[in-house]
N, C-alpha and C positions, 0 to 999 in steps of 0.2 A: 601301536598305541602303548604309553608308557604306565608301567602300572604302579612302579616303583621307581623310586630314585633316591640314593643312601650315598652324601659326597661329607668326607673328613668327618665321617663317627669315631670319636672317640669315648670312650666311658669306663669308670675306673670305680671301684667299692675301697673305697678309701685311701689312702696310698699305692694299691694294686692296681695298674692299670689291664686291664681285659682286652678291650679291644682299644687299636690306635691308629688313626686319622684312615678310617674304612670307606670306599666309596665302592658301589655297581648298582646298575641300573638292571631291571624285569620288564622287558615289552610281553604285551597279552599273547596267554600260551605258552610262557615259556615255563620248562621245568628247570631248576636250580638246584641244584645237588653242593651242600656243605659239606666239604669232607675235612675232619681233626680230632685230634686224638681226646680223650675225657677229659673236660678241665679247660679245653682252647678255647671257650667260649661261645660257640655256637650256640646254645641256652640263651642265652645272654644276648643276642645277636636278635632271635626268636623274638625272645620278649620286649624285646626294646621296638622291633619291626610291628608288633602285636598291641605294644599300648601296654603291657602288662606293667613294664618300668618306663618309666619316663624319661623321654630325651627330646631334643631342640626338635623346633618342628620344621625350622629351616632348612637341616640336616637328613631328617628323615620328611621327604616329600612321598607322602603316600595318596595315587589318586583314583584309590577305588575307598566304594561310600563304607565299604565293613572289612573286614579281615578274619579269617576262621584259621581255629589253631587247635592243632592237637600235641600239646606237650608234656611229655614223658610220661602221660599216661591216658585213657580215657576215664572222665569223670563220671561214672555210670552209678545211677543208684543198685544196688547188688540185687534188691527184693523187687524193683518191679521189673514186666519185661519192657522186653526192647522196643516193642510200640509206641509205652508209657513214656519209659522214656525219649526217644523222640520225641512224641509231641510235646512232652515237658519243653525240650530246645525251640520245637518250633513256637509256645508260647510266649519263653523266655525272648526271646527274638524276633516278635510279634509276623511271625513267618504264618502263612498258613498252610495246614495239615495235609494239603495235595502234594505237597513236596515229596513227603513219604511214598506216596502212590507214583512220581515221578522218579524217584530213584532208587525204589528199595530192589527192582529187577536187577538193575544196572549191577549195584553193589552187593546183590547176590545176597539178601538179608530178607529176602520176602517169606522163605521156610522159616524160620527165626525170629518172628514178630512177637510172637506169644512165651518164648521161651524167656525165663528170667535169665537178666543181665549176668546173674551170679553162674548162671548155668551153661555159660557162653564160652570157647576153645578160645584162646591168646589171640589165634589169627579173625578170628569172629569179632572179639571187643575191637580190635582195630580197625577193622572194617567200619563198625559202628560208632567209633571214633569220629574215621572219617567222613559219615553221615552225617555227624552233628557238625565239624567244622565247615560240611556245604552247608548245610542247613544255617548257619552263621553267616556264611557266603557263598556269593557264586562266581568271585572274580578273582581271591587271593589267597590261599591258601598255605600253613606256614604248617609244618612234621615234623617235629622232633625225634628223631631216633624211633623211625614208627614199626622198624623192621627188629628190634630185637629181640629176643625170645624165640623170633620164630624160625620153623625149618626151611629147606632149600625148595621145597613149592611152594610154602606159606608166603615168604621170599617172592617170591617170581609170579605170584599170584598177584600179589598187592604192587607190585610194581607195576604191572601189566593194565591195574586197574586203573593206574594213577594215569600213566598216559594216555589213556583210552578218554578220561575225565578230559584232560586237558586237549586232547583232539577234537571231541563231540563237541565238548560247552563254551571250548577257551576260557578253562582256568589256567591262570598261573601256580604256580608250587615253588616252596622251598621244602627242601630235606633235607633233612642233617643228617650225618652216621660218621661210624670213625670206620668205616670199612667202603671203602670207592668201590670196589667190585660190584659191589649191590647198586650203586646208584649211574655207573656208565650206561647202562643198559637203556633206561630211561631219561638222563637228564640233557637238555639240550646246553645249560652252562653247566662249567664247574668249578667249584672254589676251593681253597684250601686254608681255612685258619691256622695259621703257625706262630709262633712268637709275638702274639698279638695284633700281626698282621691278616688280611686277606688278600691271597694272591691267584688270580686266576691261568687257568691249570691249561686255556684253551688258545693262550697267547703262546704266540711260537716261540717268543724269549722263550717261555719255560720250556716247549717241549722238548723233549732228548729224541735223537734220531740213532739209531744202525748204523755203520760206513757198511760197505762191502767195496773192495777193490782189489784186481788182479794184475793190476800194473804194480803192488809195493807192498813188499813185507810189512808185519803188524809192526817190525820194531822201524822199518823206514818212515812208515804213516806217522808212527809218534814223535818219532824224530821233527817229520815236517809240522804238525800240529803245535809243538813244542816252539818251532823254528819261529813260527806266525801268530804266537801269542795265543793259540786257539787252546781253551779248557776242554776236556776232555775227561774219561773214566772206563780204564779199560776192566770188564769184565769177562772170565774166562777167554772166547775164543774173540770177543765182540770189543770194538771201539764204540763209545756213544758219548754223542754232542751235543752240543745247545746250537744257539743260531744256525742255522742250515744255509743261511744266506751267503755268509762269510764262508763259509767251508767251499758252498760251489765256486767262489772265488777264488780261492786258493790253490786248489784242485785246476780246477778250468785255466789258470794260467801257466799250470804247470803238463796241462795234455794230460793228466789222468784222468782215465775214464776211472767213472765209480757207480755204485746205484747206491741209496739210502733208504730208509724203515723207521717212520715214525713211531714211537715206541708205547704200547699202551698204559695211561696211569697208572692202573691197578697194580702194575709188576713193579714200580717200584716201592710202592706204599711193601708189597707182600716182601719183597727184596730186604727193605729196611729193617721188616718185622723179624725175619730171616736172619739178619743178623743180628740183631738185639739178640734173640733167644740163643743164638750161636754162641756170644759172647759169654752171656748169664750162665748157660750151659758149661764152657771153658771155666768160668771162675768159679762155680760149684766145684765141677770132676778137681780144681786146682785146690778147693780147699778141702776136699775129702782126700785128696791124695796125702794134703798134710798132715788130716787129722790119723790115717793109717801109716804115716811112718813113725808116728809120736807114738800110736800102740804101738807096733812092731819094735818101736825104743825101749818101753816099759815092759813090753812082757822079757823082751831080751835081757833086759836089767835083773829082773826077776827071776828067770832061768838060770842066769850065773850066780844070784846069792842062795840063791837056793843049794847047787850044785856045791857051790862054797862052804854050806852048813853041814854040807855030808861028810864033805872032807873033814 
């Protein structure tokens, strides 16, 4: 069953365009994993899916009756507790109050009813977050950035719960984060805002494969890669490719045996990150090396007028 369907979104805050000509579909159950860097839009992406900003409705076909959102923060009164506040959501939402008794086990908030909001750990307010966004719905579910702040079982907790949500009830989810490692684990799609675009991470165009082969040195392979048009990026000991299809073509006509290793997302996002810092790294040590030979010029300058005054 479709629960979404998002074909040539476009929308732009005045001459900036955000996002451009976006489309993917959510069947019931599925989790969705946004992954892009701060600023790619995914906010933006959220609110528009959410109702928050307005867009064509031709465009965005949403066909469940509510949508529950938790975006970039939970909206919790600080002074009352956590009971209060749910039921506040559940009146605001003309929901009734069994709800609470329906999933405060689940979401591990049942010690915590009475405890004010304001007195609640990062990984608790989220949790409670995410109560309110059921409690809003129980078919579609939209995360902003839900895991930050927190540590690596705070992390793997709430991850854990999300799936478990979408397995029991058949909710759908969207998550956003600019870190893919956190959302592999649980998301059945995955996407990648970049350049305005959305491109999915789970089409084999994208994905990069391993070569391994014993029939051809790494510089004969590149050679033939090269020879057949095929793109390529060799790192350290490793060849890695795009279409897999065309490579066993190439290969296979030529009798080399090979085996291939589709290559997990996360390594590259960490790879890129890897070299960014590398780089930033290089041009800092580059300009403190500058800034130490300009002193070592001036104290040297210094030394000899001095030496010159004695004379």
């Amino acid at each position: 069953m479709t629960v979404l369907a998002v074909k040539g979104l476009t929308y732009s805050f005045g001459k900036q365009t955000v996002l451009d000509n976006i489309s993917f579909t959510l069947e019931k159950g599925d989790i969705a994993g946004l992954i892009g860097n701060n600023g790619a839009g995914k906010t933006t992406l959220m609110k528009l899916v959410s109702g928050i900003l307005t867009g064509s409705k031709d465009i965005i076909d949403l066909k469940t009756k509510s949508v529950g959102a938790l975006i970039e923060a939970p909206a919790l009164y600080p002074n009352m507790t956590v009971e209060a506040n749910l039921k506040f959501y559940c009146k605001l939402y003309s929901k009734d109050y069994a709800l609470i008794d329906r999933y405060k086990d689940e979401l591990e908030v049942a010690a915590y009813l009475r405890r004010k909001a304001s007195k609640l750990s990062l990984g608790m307010k989220q949790r409670v977050g995410l109560f309110i966004a059921l409690i809003a719905s129980d078919e579609l579910i939209l995360l902003d950035e839900p895991t930050n702040g927190l540590d690596p079982n705070g992390i793997n907790s709430l991850l854990t719960l999300i799936k478990k949500l979408a397995k029991n009830h058949g909710l759908t989810f969207i998550i956003s984060s600019h870190i893919l490692s956190n959302l592999e684990q649980v998301c059945t799609k995955n996407y990648l805002l970049k350049n305005h675009k959305l491109i999915c991470l789970d089409d084999d165009a994208n994905a990069k494969y391993k070569i391994y082969t014993e029939d051809l040195s790494m510089k004969s392979l590149m050679t033939l890669l090269k020879l057949n048009d095929l793109a390529f990026e060799r790192q350290k000991n490793d060849i890695l490719v795009k279409g897999i299809e065309k490579i066993k073509q190439v290969l296979g006509q030529g009798g080399i045996l090979f085996t291939y290793e589709k290559v997990g997302f996360s390594r590259y996002f960490f790879m890129a990150t890897r070299l960014k810092t590398v780089f930033l790294k290089q041009e800092c040590v580059t300009k403190s090396a500058f800034i130490c030979l300009v002193l070592l010029g001036l104290i040297g300058a210094i030394v000899i007028l001095l030496s010159l005054i004695h004379i």
